[in-house]
N, C-alpha and C positions, 0 to 999 in steps of 0.2 A: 531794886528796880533799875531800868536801864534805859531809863529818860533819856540818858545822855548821851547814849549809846544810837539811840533811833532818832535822835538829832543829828547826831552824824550820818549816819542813811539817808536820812531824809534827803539831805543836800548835796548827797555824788549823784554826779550826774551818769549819760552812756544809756541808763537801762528806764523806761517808762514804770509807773509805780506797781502795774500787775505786773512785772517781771520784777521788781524789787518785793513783790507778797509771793512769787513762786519761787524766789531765790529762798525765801527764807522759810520755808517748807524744809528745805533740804542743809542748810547753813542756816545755827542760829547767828542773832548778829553780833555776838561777843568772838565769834571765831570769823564772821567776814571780817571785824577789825583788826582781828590778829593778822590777816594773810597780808601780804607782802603789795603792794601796787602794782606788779605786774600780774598777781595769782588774783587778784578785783578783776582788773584789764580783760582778763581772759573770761569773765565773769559778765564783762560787757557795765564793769563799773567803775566810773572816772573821779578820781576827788575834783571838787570844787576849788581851785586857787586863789579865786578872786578873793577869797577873807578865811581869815583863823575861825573854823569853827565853833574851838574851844573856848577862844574870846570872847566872840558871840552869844555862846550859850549864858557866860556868865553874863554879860552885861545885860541883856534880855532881862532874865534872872534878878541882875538889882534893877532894873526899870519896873518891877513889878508884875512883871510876863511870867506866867509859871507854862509847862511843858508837860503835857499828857501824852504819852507815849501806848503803841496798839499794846502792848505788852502787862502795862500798868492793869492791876484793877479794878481800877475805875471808869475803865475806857469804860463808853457804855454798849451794853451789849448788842442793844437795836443798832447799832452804827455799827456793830461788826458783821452785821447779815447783809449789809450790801456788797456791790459788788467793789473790788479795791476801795478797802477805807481807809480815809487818810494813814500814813504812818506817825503823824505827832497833830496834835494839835495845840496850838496855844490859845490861851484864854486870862481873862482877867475876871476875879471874883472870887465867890467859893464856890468850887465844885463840891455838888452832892449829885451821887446818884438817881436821888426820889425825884431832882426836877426832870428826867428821863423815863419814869416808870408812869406816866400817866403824863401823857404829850402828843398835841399836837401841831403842825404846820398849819401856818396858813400866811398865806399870798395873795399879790396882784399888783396892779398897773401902778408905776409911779403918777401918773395921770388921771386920778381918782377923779369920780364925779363925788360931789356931796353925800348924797343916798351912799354912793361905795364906803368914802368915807365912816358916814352914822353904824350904819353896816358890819363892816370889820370890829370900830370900836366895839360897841353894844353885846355878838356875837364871843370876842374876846373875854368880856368884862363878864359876860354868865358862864364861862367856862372854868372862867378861876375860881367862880364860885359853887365847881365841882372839885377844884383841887385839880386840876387838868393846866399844866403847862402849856406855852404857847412859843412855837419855834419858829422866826420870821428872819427877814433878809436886812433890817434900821436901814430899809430904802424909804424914799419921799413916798408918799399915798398911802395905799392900803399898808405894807410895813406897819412903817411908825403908826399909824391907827390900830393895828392889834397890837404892837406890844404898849402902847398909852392903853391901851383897852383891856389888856391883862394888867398890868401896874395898879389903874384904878380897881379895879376887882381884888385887890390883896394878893394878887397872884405874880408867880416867877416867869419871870420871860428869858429867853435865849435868843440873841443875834447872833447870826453867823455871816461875818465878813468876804469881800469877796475882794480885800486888801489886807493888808498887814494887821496885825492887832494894833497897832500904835497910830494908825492912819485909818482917821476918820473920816467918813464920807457917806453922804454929804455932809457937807460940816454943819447945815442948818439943823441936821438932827444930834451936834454936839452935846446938848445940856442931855438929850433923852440916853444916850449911851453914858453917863454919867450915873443918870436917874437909873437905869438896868441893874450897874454894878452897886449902888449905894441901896436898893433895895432887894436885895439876894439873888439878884438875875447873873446871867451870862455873857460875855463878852466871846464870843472865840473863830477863830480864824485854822487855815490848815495852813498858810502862805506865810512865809519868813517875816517878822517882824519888819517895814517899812517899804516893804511891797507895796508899788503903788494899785490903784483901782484901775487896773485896765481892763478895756470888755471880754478877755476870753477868760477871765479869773472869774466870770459872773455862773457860766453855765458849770463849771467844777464846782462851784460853790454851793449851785442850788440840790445840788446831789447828797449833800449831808444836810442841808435843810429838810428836803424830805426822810432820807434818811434817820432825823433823829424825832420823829413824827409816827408815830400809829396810822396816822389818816393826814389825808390834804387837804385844806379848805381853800379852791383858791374864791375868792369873792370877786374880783371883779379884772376878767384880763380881754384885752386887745388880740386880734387874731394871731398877730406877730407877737410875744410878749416872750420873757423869760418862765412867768409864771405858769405855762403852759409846757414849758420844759422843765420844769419842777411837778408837775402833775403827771408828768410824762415818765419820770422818774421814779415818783410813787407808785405809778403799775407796774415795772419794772419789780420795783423791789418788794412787788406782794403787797403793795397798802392800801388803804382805801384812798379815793377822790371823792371831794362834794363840791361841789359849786353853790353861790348863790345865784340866786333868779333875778336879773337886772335887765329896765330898759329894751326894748328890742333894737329902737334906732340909735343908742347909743353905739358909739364906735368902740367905745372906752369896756364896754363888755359883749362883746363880740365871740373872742374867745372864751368865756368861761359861758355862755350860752349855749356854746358850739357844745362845751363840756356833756351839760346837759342832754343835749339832745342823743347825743353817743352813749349816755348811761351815766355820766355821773350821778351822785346821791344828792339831791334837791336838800339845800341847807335854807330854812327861812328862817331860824334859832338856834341857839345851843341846844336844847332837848334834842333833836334831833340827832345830832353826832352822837349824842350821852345814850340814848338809846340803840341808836346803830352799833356802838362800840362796844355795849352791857359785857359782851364778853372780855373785853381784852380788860376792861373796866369793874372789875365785875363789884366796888364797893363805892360807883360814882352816885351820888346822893340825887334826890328829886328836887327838879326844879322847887326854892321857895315858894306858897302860893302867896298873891298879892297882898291878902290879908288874910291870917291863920285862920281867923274864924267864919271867912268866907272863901275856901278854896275854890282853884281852877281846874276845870279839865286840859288836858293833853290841846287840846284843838285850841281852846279857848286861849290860852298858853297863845298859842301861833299867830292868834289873831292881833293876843297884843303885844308879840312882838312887830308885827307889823303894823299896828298902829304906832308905836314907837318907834320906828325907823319912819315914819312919816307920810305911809300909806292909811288915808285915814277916812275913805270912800268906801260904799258898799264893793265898788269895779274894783279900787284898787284890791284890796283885801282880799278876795276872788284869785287876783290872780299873782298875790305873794305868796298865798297860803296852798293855793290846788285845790279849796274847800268848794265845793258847789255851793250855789249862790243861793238857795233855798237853806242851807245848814248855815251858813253864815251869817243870815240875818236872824236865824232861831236865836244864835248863840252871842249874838250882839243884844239880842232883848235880855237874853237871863245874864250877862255882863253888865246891862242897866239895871234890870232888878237886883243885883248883890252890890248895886254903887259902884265900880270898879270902874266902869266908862261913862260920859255924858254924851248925845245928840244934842248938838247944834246943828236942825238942818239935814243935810246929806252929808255931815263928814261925823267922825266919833276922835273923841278922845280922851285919854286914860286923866283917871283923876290922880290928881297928886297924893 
């Protein structure tokens, strides 16, 4: 393999990275390194001076950074459908393929409302419990609420940095990028080891967030947001987009309503994605029902997920689910007859 090879590429400067994937159509890169610095030059390919590559690579290397190269096969193959995929990636953990084979994205606002918050987590946390990866940004808000939300669910999560592998940020989510790699998740970056987090590293970044996604959830974004250029991304690259349903006079989701109203796919649970996806999916299991011997339908399902994120009004309910309001209260009585929900009142909620 030639890791160490496409680490050196990576780092000449001169040529933009789709002119270093259309270089290497024509030149593999065992023989760009053969050629001479003026026979690069001419190539429109500059070496980097400011540091020994070689050095580098190694020291990387004993800091525990390993080096996935497009070449390797392990790269994963969803990430090489997009358009210019990284040429190296680093990461920390263990790379397996399977957390790539049944994945998705999901985003949003570092300025989460609570409900976003509940939301993502919850969302997250029934996903894993199809065996479905979860691929996010370990930014403040929604982030870190889905990958704590896959983690809790037994499931693998992937951040993808929009700094160095070795530079964390925010450092408030320190302990959780810890918690990724110590329970089989992913750490990984495409930017040199101690790259700092500067803003134009964020929209490069969110391009292999979707990219290593099926589909995009974003949950809860701002009209202005990154997260909406990550969804942006995902139509780009043939994916699907879902949005959740939040708030109208929230500022805070704004954009991922907007989402909706353009056609994205209405997320008010995991079932949903799991069925939207059956194909790409085609061995993702049935939501558990509440109690084996008292299953749920599909709808009913919806209902309490949204009594669990804390919609727990006949109105509210109405309008997480898209259920007409005549089927909703049918299906809140036979949720009281199978014990699953109590009335108190005008609000319901799930029995322990």
């Amino acid at each position: 393999m030639n890791d160490h090879l496409y680490f050196w590429y990576s780092t000449l400067k001169g040529s933009s990275l789709k002119k270093k994937h259309q270089l290497l159509e024509n030149y593999p890169v065992e023989q760009l390194y053969r050629m001479t610095a003026k026979e690069r030059s001419h190539l429109g390919l500059k070496a980097n001076k400011s540091f020994h590559w070689e050095r580098l690579f190694e020291q990387i290397k004993k800091e525990g950074v390993k080096v996935l190269s497009y070449e390797n096969g392990r790269y994963p193959l969803i990430l090489k459908e997009i358009s210019d995929p990284p040429l190296c990636l680093f990461y920390k953990g263990i790379w397996e393929n399977s957390l790539f084979k049944r994945s998705l994205s999901m985003v949003g606002t570092r300025k989460a409302s609570k409900n976003g918050m509940q939301t993502a987590h919850l969302i997250a946390k029934e996903l894993a419990g199809h065996d479905i990866s979860i691929v996010s940004g370990l930014a403040e808000g929604i982030d870190g609420a889905a990958h704590r939300g896959c983690l809790e669910g037994q499931g693998r999560t992937a951040a993808v940095l929009g700094s160095g592998i070795d530079v964390i940020y925010p450092k408030s989510n320190e302990k959780l990028y810890h918690s990724i790699i110590e329970k089989g998740g992913l750490i990984l970056s495409e930017f040199l080891p101690g790259t700092p987090p500067l803003s134009q590293n964020f929209p490069q970044r969110n391009r292999i967030i979707s990219g290593l996604g099926y589909g995009c959830i974003v949950v809860e974004a701002a009209e202005k947001s990154g997260s909406l250029i990550t969804a942006s991304f995902s139509l780009e690259q043939g994916r699907e987009v879902y949005a959740c349903p939040n708030d109208l006079g929230k500022w805070t989701a704004k954009g991922s309503n907007r989402l909706l109203k353009e056609g994205a796919k209405i997320v008010t649970c995991a079932q949903d994605v799991v069925e939207d996806l059956f194909y790409v999916f085609p061995q993702a299991k049935e939501l558990p029902s509440v109690e084996s011997e008292k299953p749920v339908e599909k709808k009913e399902e919806k209902i309490l997920c949204a009594i669990e994120r804390g919609y727990q009004s006949t109105e509210e309910i109405v309008q997480q689910t898209k259920i007409a309001v005549e089927e909703v209260r049918f299906l809140l009585t036979k949720l009281e007859i199978k014990n699953i929900v109590t009335n108190s009142g005008s609000y319901y909620e799930k029995k322990q």
